[in-house]
N, CA, C and O atoms as CSV, one atom per row, in Angstrom:
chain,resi,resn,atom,element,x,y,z
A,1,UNK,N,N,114.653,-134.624,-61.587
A,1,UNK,CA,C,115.072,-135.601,-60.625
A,1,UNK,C,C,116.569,-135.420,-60.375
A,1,UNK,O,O,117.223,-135.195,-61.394
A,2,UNK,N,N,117.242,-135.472,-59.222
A,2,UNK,CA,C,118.402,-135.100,-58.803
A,2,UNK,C,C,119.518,-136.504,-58.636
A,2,UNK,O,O,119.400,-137.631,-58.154
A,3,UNK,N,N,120.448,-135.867,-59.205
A,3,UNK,CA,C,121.199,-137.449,-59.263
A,3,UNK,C,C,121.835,-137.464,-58.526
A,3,UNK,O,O,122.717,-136.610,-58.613
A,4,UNK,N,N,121.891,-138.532,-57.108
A,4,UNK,CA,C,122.481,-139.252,-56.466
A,4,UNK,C,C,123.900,-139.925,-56.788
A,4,UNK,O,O,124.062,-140.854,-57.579
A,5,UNK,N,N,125.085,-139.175,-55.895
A,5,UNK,CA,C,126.468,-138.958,-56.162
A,5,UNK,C,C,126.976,-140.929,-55.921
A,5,UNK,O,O,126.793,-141.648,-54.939
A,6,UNK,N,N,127.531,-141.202,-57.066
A,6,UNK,CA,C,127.769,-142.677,-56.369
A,6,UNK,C,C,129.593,-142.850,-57.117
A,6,UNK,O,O,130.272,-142.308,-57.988
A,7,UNK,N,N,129.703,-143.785,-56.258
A,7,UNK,CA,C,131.089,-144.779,-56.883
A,7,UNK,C,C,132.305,-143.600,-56.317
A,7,UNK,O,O,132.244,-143.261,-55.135
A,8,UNK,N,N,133.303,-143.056,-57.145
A,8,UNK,CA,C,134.395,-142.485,-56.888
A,8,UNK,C,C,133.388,-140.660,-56.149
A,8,UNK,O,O,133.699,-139.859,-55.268
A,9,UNK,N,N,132.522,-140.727,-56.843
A,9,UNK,CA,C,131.942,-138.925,-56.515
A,9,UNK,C,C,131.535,-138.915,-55.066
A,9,UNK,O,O,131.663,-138.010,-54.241
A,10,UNK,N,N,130.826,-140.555,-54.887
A,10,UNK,CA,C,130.641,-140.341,-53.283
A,10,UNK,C,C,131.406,-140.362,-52.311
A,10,UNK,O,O,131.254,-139.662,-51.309
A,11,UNK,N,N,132.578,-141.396,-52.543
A,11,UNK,CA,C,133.522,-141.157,-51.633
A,11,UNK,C,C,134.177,-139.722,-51.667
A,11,UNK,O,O,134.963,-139.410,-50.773
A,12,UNK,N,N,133.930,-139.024,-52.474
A,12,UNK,CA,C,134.620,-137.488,-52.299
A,12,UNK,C,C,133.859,-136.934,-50.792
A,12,UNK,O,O,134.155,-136.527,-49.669
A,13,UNK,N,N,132.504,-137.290,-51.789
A,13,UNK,CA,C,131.985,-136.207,-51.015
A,13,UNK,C,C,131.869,-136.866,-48.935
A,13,UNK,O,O,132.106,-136.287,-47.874
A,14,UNK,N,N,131.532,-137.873,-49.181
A,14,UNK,CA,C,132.057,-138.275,-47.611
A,14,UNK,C,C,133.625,-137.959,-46.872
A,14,UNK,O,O,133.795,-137.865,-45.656
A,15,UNK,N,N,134.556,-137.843,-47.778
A,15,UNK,CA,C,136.127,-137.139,-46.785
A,15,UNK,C,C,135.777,-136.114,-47.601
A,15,UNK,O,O,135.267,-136.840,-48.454
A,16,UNK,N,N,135.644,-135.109,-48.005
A,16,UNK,CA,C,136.369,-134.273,-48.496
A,16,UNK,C,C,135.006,-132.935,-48.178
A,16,UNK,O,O,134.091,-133.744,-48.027
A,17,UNK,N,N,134.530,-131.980,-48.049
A,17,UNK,CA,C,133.599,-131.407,-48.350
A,17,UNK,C,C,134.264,-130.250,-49.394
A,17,UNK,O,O,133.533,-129.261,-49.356
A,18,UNK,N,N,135.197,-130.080,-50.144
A,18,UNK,CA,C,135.234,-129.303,-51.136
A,18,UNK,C,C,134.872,-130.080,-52.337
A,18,UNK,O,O,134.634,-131.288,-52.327
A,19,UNK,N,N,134.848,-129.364,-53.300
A,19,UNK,CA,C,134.493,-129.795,-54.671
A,19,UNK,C,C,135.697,-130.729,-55.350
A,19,UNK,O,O,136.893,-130.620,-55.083
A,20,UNK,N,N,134.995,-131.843,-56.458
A,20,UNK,CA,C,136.491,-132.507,-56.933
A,20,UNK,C,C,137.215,-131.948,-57.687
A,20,UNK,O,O,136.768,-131.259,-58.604
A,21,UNK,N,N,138.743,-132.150,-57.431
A,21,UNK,CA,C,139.288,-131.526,-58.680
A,21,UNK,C,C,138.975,-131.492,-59.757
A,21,UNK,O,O,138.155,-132.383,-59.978
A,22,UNK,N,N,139.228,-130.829,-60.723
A,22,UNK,CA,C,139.219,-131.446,-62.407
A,22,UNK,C,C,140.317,-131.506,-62.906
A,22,UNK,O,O,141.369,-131.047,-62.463
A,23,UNK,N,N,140.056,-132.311,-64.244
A,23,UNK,CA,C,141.299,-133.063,-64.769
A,23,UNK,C,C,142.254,-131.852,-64.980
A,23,UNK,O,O,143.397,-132.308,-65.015
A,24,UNK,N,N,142.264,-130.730,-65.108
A,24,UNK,CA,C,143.202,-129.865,-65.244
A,24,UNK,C,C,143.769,-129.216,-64.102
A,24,UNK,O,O,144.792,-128.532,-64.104
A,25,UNK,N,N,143.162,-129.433,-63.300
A,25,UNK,CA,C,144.066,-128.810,-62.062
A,25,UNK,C,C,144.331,-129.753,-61.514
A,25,UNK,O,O,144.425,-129.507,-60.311
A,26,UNK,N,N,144.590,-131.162,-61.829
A,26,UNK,CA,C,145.440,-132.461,-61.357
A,26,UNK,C,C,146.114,-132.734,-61.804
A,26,UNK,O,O,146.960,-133.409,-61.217
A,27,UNK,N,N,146.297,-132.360,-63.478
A,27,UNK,CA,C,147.283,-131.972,-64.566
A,27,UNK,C,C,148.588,-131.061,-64.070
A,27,UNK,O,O,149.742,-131.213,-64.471
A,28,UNK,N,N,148.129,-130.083,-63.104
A,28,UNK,CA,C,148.888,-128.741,-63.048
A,28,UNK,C,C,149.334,-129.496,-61.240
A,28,UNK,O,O,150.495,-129.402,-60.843
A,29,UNK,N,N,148.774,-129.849,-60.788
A,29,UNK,CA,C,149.126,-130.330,-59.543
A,29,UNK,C,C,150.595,-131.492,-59.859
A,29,UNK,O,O,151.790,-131.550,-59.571
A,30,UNK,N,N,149.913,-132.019,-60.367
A,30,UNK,CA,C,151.325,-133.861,-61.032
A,30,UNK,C,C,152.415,-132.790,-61.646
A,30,UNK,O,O,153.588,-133.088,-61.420
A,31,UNK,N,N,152.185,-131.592,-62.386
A,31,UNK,CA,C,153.453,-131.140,-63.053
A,31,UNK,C,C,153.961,-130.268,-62.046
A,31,UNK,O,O,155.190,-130.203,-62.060
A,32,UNK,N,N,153.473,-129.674,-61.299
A,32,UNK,CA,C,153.838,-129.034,-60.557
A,32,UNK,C,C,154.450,-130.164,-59.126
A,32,UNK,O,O,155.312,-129.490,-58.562
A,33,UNK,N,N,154.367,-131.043,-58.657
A,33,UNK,CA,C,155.147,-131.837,-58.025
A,33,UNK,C,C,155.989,-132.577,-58.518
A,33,UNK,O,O,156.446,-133.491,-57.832
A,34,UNK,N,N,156.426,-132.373,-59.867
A,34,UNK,CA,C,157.628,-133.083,-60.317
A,34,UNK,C,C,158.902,-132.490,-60.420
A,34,UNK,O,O,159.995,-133.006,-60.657
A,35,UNK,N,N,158.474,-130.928,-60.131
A,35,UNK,CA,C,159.394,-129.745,-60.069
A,35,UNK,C,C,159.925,-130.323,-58.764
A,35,UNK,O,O,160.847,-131.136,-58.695
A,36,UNK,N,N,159.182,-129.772,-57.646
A,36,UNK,CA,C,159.440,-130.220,-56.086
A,36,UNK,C,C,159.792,-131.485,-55.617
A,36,UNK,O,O,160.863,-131.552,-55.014
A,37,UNK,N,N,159.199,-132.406,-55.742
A,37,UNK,CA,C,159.299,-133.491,-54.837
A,37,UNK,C,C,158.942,-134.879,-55.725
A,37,UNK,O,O,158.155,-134.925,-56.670
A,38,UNK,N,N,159.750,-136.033,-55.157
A,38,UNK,CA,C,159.678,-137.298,-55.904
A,38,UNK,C,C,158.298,-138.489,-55.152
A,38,UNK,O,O,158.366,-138.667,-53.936
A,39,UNK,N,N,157.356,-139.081,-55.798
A,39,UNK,CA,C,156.740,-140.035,-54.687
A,39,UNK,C,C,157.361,-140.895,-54.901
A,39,UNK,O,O,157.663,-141.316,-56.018
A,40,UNK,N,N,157.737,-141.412,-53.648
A,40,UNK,CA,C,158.397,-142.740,-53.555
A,40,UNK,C,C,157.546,-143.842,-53.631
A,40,UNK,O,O,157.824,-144.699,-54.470
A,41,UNK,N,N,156.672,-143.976,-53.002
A,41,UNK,CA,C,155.251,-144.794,-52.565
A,41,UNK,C,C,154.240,-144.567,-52.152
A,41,UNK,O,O,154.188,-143.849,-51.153
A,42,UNK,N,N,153.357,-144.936,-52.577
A,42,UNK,CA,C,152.196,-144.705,-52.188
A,42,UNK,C,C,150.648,-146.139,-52.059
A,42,UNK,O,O,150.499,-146.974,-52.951
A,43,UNK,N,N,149.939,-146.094,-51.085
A,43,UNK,CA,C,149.345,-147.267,-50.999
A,43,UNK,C,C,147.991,-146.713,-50.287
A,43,UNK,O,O,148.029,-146.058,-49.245
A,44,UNK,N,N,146.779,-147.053,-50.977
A,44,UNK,CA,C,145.419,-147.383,-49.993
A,44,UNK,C,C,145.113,-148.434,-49.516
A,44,UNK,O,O,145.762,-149.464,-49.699
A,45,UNK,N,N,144.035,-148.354,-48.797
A,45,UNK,CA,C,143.916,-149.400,-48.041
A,45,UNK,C,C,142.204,-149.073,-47.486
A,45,UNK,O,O,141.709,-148.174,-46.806
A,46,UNK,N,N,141.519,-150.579,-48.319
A,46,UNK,CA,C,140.116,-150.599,-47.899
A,46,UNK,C,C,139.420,-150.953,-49.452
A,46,UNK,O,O,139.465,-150.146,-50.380
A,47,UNK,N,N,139.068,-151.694,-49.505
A,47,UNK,CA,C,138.394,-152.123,-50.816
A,47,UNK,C,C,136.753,-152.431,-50.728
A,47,UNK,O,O,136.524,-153.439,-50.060
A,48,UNK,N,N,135.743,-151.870,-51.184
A,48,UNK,CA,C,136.052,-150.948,-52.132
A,48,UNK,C,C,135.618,-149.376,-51.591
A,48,UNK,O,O,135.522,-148.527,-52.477
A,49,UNK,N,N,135.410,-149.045,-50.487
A,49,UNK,CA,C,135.692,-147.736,-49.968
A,49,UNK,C,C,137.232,-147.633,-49.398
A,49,UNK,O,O,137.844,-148.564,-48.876
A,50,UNK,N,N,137.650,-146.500,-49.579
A,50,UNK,CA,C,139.014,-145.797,-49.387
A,50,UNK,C,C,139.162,-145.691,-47.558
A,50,UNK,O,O,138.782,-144.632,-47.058
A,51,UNK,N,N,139.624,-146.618,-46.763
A,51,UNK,CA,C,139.691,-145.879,-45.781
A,51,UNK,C,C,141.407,-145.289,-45.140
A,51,UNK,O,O,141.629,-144.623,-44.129
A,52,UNK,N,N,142.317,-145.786,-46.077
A,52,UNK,CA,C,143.494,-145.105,-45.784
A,52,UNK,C,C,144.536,-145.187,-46.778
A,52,UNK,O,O,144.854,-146.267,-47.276
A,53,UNK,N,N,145.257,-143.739,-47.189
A,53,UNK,CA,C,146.177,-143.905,-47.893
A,53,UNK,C,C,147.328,-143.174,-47.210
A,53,UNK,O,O,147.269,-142.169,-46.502
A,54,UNK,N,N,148.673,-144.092,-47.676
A,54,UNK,CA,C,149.741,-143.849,-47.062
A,54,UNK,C,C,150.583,-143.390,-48.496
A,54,UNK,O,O,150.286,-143.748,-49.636
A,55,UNK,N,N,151.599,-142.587,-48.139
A,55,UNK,CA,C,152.260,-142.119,-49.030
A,55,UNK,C,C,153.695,-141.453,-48.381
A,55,UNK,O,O,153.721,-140.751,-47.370
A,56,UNK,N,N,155.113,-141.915,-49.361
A,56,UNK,CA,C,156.496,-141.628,-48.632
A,56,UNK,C,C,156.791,-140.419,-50.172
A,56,UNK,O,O,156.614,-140.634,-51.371
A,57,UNK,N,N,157.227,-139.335,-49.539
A,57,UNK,CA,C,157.897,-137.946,-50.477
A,57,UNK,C,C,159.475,-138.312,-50.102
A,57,UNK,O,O,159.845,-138.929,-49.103
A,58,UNK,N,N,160.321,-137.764,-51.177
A,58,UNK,CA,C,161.730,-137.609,-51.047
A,58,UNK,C,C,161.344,-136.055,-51.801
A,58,UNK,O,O,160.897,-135.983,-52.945
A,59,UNK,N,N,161.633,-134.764,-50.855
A,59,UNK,CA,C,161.687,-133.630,-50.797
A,59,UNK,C,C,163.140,-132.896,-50.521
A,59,UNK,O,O,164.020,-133.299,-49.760
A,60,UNK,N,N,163.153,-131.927,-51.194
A,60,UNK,CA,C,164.743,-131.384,-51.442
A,60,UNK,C,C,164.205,-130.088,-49.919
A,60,UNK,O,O,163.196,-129.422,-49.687
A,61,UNK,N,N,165.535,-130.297,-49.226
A,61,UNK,CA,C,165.526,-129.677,-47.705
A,61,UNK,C,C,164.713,-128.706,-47.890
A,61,UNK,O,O,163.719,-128.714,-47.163
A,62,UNK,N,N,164.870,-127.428,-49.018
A,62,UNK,CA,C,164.578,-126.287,-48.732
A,62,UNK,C,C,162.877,-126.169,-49.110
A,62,UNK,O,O,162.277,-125.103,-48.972
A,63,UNK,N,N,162.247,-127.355,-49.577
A,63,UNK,CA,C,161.300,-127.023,-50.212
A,63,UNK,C,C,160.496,-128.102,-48.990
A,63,UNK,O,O,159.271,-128.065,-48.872
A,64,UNK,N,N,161.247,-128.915,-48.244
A,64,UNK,CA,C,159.686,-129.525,-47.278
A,64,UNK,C,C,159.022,-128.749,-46.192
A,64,UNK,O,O,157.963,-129.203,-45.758
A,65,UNK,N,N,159.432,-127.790,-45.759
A,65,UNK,CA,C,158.072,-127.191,-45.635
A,65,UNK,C,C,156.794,-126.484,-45.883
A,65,UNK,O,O,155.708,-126.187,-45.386
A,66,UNK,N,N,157.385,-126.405,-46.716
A,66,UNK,CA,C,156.011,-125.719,-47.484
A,66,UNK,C,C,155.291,-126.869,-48.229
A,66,UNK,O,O,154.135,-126.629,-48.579
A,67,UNK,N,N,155.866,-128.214,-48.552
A,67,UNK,CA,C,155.133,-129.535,-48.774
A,67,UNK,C,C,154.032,-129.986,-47.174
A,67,UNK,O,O,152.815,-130.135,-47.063
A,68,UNK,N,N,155.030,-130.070,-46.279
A,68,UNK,CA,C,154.484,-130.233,-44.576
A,68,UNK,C,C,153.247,-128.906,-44.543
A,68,UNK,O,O,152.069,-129.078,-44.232
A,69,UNK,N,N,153.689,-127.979,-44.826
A,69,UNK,CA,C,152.636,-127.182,-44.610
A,69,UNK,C,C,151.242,-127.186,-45.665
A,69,UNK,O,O,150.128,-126.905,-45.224
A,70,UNK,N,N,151.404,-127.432,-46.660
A,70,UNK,CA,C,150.267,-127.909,-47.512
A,70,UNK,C,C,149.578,-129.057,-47.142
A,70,UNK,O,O,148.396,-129.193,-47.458
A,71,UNK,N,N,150.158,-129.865,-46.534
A,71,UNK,CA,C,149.113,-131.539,-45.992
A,71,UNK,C,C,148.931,-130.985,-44.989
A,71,UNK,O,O,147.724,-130.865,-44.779
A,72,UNK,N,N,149.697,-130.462,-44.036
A,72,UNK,CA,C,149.079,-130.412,-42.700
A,72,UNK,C,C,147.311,-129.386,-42.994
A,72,UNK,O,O,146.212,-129.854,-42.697
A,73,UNK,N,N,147.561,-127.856,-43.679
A,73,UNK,CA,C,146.690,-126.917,-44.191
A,73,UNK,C,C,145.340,-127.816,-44.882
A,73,UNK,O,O,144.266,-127.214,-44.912
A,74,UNK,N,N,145.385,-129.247,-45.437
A,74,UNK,CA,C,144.858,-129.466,-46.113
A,74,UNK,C,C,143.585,-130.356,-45.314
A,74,UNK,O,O,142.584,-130.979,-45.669
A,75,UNK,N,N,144.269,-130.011,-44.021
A,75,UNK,CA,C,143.116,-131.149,-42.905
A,75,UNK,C,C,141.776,-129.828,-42.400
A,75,UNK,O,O,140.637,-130.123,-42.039
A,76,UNK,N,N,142.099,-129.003,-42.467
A,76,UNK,CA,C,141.122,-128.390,-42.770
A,76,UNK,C,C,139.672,-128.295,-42.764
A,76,UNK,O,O,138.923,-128.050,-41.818
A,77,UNK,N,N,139.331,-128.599,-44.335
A,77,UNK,CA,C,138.632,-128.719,-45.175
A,77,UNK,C,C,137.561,-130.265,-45.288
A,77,UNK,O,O,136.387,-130.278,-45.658
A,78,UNK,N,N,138.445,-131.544,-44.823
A,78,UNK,CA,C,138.192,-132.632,-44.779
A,78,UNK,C,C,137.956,-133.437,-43.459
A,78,UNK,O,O,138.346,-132.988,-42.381
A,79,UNK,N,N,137.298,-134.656,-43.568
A,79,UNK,CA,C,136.412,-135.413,-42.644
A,79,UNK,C,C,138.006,-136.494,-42.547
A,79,UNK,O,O,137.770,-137.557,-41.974
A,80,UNK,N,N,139.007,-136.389,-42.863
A,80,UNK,CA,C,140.104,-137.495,-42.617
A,80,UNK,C,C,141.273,-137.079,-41.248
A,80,UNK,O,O,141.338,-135.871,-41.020
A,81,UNK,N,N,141.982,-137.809,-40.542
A,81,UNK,CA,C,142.897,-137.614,-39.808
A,81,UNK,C,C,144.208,-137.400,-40.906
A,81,UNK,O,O,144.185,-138.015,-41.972
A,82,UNK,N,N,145.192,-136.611,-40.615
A,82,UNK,CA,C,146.443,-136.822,-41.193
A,82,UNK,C,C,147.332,-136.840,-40.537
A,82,UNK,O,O,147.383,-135.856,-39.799
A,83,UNK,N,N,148.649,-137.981,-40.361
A,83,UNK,CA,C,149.509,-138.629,-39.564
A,83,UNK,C,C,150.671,-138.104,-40.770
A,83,UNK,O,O,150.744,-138.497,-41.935
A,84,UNK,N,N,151.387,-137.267,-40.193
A,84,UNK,CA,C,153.211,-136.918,-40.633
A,84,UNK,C,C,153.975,-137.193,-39.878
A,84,UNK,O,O,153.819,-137.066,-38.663
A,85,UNK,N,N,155.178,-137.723,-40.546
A,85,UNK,CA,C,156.818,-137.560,-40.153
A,85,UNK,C,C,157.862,-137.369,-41.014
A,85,UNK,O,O,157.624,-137.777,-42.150
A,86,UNK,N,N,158.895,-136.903,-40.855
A,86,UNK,CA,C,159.703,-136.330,-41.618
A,86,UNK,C,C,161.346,-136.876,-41.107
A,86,UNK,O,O,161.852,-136.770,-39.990
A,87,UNK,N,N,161.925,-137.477,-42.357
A,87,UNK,CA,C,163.471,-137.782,-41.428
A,87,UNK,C,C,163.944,-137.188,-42.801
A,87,UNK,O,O,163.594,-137.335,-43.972
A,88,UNK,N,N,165.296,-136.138,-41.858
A,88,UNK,CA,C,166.360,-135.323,-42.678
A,88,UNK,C,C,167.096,-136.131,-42.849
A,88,UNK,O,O,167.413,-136.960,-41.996
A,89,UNK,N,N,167.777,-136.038,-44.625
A,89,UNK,CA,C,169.013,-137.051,-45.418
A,89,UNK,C,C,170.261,-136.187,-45.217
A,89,UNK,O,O,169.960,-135.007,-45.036
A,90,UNK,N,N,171.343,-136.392,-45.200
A,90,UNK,CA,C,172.539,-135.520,-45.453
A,90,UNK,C,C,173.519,-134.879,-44.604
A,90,UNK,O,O,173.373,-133.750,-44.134
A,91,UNK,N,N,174.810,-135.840,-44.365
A,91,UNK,CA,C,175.456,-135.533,-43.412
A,91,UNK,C,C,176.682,-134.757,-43.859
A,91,UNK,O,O,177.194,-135.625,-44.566
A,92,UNK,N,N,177.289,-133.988,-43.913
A,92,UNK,CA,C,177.185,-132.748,-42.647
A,92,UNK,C,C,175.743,-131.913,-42.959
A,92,UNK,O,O,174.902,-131.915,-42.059
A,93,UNK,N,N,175.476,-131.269,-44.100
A,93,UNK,CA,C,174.700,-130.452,-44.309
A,93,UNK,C,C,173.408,-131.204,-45.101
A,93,UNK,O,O,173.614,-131.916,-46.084
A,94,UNK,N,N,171.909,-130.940,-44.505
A,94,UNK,CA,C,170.928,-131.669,-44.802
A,94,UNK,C,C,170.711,-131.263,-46.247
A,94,UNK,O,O,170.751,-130.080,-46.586
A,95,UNK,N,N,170.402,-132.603,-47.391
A,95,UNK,CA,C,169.718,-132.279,-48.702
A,95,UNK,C,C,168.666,-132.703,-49.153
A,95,UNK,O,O,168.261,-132.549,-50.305
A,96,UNK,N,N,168.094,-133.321,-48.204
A,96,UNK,CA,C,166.775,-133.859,-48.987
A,96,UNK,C,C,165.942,-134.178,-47.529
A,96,UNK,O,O,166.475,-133.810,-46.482
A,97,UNK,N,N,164.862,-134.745,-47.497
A,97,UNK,CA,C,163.945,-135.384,-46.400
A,97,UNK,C,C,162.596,-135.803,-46.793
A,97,UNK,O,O,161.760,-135.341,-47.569
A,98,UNK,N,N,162.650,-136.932,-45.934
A,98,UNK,CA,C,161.683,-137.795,-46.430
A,98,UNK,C,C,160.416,-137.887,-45.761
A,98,UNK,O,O,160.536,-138.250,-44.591
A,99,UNK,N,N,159.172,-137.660,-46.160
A,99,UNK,CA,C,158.166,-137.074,-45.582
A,99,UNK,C,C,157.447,-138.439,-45.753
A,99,UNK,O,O,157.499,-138.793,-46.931
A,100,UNK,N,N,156.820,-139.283,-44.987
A,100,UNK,CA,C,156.014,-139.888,-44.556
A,100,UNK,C,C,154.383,-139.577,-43.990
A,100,UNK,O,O,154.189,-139.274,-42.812
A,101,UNK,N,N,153.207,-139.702,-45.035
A,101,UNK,CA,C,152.035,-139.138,-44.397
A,101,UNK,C,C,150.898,-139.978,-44.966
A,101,UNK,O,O,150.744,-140.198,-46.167
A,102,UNK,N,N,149.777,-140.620,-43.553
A,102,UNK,CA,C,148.617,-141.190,-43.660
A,102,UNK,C,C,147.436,-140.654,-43.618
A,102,UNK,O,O,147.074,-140.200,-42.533
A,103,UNK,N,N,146.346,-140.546,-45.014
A,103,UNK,CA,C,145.217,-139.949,-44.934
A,103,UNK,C,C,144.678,-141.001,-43.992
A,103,UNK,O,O,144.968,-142.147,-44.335
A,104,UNK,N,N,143.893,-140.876,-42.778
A,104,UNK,CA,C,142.981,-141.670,-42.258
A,104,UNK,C,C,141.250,-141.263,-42.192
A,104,UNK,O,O,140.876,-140.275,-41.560
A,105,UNK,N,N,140.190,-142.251,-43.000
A,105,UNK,CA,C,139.116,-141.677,-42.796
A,105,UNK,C,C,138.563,-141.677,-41.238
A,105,UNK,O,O,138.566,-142.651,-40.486
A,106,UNK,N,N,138.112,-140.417,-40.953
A,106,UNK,CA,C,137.968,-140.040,-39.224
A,106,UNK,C,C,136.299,-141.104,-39.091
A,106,UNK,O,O,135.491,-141.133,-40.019
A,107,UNK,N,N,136.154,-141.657,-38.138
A,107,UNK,CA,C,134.772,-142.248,-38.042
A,107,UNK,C,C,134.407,-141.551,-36.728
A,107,UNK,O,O,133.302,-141.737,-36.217
């Protein structure tokens, strides 16, 4: 008998059609963004299905695009809209920028 995906597994599988992470490559993901980039905030929204999460990065200049280019790359794969903006810190010469981005589930 085949078990029927429920609770956190189903909502994967409705946005996402890749497989879920595992705890070790979310391990290596969290350490690996602490090198790069700070979260400032982050918030969902929709109880108790997920239908939007918002999230603000403070990213060091030289490294947000290739952050921008990983969310944008990451729509892809998934059933969600993703909404970016980006405002550069640092006057005369830019040092940081702050990346603003909303997963939206697409209906």
């Amino acid at each position: 008998m085949s078990k029927e995906a429920r609770g956190s597994e189903k909502l994967w599988d409705r946005i996402f059609e890749h497989d879920q992470p595992t705890q070790a490559k979310l391990g290596e993901a969290v350490a690996a963004a602490r090198l790069n980039y700070k979260i400032l905030r982050w918030w969902n929204y929709g109880k108790p299905a997920i239908d939007r999460v918002k999230a603000t990065f403070d990213v060091p200049t030289a490294e947000s695009g290739a952050l921008i280019q990983d969310i944008l790359h990451s729509a892809a794969g998934n059933k969600a809209s993703i909404i970016l903006d980006a405002f550069p810190y640092g006057v005369p010469q830019l040092e940081r920028v702050q990346v603003n981005v909303t997963f939206e589930k697409t209906v």
